[in-house]
SEMI-702687 format. One record per residue (C-alpha): residue number from 1; x, y, z. Coordinates in pm, 1 decimal, m for minus. Each point is the difference from the previous one (the first is absolute). Layout:
BEGIN
<pt num="NUM" u="X" v="Y" w="Z"/>
...
END
This chain:
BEGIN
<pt num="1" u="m13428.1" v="m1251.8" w="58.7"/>
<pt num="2" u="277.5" v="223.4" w="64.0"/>
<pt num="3" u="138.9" v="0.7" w="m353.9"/>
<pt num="4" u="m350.7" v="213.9" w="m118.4"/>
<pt num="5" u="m186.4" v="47.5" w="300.1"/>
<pt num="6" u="134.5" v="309.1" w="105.0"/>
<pt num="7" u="m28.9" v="137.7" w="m357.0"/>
<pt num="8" u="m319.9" v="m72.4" w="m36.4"/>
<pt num="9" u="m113.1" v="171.8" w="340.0"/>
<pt num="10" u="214.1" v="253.4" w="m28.8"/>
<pt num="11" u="m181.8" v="62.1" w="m369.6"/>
<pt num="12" u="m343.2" v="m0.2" w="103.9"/>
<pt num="13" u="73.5" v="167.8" w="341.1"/>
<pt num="14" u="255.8" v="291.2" w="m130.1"/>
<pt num="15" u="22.6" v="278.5" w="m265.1"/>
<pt num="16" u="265.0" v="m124.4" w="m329.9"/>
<pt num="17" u="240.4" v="186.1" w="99.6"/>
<pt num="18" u="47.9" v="m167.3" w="320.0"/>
<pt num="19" u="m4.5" v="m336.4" w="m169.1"/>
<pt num="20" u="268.9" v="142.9" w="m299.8"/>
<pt num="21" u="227.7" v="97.6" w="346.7"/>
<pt num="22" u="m76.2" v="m315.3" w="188.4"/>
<pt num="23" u="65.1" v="m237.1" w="m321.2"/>
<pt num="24" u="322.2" v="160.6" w="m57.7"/>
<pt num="25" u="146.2" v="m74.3" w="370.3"/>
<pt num="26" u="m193.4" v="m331.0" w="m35.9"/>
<pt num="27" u="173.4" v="m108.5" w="m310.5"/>
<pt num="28" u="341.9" v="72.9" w="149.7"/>
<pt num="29" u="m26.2" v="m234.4" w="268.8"/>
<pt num="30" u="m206.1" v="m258.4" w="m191.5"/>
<pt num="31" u="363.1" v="m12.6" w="m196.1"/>
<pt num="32" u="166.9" v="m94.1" w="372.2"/>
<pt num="33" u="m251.5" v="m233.2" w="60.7"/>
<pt num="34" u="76.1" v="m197.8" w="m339.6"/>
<pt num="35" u="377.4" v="3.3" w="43.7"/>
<pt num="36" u="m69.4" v="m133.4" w="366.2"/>
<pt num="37" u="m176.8" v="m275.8" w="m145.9"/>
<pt num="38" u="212.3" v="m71.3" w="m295.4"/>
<pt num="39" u="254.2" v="m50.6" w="212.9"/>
<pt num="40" u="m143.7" v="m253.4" w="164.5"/>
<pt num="41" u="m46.9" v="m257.3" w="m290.5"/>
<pt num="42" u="195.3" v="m289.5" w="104.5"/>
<pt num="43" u="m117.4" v="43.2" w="375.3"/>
<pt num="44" u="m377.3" v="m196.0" w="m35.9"/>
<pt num="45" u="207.5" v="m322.6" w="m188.8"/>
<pt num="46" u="291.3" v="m2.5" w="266.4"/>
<pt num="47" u="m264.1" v="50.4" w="249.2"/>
<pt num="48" u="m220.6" v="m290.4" w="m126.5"/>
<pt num="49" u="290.5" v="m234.1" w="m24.6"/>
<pt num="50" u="142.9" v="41.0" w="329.7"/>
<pt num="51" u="m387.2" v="m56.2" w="136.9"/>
<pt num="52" u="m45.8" v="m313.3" w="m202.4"/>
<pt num="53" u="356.9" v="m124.5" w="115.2"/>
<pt num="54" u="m121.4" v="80.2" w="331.2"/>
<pt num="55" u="308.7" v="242.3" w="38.0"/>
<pt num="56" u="m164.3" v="233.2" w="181.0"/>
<pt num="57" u="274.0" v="149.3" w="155.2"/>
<pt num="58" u="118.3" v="180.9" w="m285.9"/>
<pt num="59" u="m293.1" v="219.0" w="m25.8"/>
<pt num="60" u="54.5" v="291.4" w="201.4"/>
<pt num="61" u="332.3" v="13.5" w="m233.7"/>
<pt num="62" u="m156.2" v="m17.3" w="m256.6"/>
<pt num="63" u="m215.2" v="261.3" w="97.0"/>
<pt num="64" u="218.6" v="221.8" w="126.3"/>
<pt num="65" u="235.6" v="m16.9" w="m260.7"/>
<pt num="66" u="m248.0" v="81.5" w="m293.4"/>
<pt num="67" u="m163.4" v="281.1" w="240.5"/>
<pt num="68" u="362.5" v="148.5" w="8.7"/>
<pt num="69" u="79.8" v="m18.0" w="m367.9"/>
<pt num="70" u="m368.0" v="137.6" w="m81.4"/>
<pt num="71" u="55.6" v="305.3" w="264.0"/>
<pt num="72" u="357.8" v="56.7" w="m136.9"/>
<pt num="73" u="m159.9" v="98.9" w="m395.3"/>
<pt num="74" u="m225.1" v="180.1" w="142.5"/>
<pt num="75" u="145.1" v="188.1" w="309.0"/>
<pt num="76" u="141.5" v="333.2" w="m198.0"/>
<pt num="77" u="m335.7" v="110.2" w="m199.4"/>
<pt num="78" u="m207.0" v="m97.7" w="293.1"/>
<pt num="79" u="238.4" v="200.4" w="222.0"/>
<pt num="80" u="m56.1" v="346.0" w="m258.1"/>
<pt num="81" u="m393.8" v="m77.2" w="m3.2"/>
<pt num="82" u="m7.6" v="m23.7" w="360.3"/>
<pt num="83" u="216.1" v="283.9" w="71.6"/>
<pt num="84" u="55.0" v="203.0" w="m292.7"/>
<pt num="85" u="m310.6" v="m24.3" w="m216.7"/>
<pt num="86" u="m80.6" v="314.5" w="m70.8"/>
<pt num="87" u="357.6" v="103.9" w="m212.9"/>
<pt num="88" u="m54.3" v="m397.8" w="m125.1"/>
<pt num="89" u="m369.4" v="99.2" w="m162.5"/>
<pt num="90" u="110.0" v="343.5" w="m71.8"/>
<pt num="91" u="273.6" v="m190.0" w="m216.1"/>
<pt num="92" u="m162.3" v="m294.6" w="m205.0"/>
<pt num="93" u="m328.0" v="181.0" w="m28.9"/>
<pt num="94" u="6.6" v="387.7" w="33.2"/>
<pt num="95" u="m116.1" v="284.3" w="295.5"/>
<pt num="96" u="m378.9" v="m76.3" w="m73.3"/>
<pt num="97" u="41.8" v="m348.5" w="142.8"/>
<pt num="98" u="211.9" v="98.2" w="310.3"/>
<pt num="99" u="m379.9" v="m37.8" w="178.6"/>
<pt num="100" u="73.1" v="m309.7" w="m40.1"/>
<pt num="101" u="252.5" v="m70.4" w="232.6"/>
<pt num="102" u="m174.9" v="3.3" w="331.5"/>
<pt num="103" u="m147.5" v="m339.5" w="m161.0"/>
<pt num="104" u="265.7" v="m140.2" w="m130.6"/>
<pt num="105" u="191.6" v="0.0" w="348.1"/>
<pt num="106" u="m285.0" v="m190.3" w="175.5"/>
<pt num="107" u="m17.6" v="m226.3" w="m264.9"/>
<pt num="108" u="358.2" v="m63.7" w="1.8"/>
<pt num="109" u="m9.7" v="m22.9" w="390.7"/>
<pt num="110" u="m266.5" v="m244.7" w="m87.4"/>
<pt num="111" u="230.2" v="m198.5" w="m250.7"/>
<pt num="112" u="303.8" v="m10.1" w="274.7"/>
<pt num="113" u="m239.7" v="m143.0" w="282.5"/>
<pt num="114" u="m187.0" v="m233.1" w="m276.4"/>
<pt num="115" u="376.8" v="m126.8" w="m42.1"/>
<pt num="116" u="m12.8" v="m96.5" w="349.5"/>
<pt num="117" u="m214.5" v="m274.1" w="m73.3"/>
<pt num="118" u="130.4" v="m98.6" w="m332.5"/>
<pt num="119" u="m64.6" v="m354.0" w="m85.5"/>
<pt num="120" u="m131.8" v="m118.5" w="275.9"/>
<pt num="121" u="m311.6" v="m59.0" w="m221.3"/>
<pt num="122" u="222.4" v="m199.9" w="m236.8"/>
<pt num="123" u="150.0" v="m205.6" w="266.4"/>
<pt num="124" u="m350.7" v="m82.4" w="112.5"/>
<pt num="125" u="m107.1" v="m86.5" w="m322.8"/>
<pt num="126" u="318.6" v="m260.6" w="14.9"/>
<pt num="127" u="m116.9" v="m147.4" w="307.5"/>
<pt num="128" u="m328.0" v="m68.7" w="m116.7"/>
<pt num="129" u="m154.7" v="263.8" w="152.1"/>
<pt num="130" u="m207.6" v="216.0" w="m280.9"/>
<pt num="131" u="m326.2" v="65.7" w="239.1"/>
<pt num="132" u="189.7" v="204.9" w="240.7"/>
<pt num="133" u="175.0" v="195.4" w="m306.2"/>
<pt num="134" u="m423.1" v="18.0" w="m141.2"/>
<pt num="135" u="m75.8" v="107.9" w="356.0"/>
<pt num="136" u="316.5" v="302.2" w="4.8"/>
<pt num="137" u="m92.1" v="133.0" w="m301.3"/>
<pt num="138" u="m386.2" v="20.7" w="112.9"/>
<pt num="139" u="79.4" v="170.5" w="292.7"/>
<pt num="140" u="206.6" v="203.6" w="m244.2"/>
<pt num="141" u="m265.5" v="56.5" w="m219.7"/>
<pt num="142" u="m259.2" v="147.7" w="228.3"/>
<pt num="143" u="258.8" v="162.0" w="204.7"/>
<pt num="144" u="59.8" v="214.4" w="m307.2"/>
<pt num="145" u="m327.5" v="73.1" w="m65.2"/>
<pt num="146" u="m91.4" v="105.0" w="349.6"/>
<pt num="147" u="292.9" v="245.2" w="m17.0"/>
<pt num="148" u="m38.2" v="123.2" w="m318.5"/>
<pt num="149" u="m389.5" v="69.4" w="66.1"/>
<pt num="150" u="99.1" v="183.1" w="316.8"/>
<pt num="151" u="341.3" v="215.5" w="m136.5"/>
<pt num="152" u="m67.1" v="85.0" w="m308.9"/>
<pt num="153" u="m286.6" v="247.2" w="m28.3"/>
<pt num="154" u="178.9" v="190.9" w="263.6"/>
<pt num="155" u="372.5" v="m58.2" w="m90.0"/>
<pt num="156" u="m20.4" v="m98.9" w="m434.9"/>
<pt num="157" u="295.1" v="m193.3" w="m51.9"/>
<pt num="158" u="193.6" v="51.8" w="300.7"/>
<pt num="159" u="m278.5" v="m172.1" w="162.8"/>
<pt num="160" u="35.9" v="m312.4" w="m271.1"/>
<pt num="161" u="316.9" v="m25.3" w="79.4"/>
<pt num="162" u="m70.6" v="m15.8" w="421.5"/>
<pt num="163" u="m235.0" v="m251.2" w="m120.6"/>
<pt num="164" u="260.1" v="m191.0" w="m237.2"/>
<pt num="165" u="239.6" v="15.1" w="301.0"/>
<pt num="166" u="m216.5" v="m98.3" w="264.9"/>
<pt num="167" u="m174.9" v="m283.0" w="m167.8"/>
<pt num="168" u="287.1" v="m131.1" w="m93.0"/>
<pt num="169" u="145.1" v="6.7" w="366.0"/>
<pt num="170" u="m308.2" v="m195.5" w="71.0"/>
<pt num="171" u="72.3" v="m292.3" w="m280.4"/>
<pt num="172" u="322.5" v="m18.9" w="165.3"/>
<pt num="173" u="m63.6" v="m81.1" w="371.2"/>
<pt num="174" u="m268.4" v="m218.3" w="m161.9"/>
<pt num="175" u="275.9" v="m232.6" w="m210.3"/>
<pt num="176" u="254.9" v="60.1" w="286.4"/>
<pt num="177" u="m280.8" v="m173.2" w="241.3"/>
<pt num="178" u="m45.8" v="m248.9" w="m249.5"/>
END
């Protein structure tokens, strides 16, 4: 839901504009989001193999090792969108999208806290766990919409991207519960 939820919403809820601004500061961190998860394609086959060897104590290396590579390609353009991103939109896309920026901060906030949790859904998934990743990304799911019902009439896409952030702070502690 969060990869067109908020879009949607935002579309029927918010003037074009306001969803040209918000899709701009959306896209950039949708392309942190995909290197953060590139990065992490040999993780869910190390990850399965140590479970079905029953060498469960290399996990959290595992983890933490692949968390650390995938924060280290993204670290220095999520560090400009989070504290720079005005100059940074100004740059790629010109002074009529430098609106943007208020978004594209909260959405990269959004991306460094969603990091937090990285692949913790995967490592469930490798432990034979897929309900409580189902049950995550529900809580996810309306947790988004809630927030997005609630923030964006009043706040456009500053308000999707509280609701990107918050919803996704609530998949988190659900998979870190897990």
């Amino acid at each position: 839901a969060s990869l067109w939820l908020d879009v949607v919403l935002l579309g029927a809820l918010a003037p074009p504009a306001v969803v040209g601004l918000y899709g701009v500061a959306r896209g950039l961190t949708r392309v942190l989001d995909l290197v953060r998860q590139a990065s992490a394609h040999g993780y869910l086959p190390a990850v399965t193999a140590a479970c079905a060897r029953r060498e469960e104590e290399r996990l959290p290396a595992l983890h933490v090792g692949t968390r650390r590579f995938a924060f280290a390609l993204v670290w220095p353009v999520l560090a400009v969108c989070l504290l720079a991103p005005e100059p940074l939109v100004t740059l790629l896309f010109g002074a009529p999208y430098a609106a943007a920026a208020s978004a594209l901060r909260l959405l990269a906030a959004g991306s460094f806290a969603a990091s937090d949790f990285d692949y913790l859904d995967l490592l469930l998934i490798a432990e034979r766990r897929a309900g409580e990743v189902f049950r995550a990304g529900l809580f996810d799911a309306v947790a988004l919409f809630l927030l997005l019902a609630a923030l964006v009439p009043a706040l456009g896409g500053t308000g999707a991207a509280w609701a990107l952030l918050g919803s996704g702070l609530v998949r988190g502690a659900v998979l870190q519960r897990a």
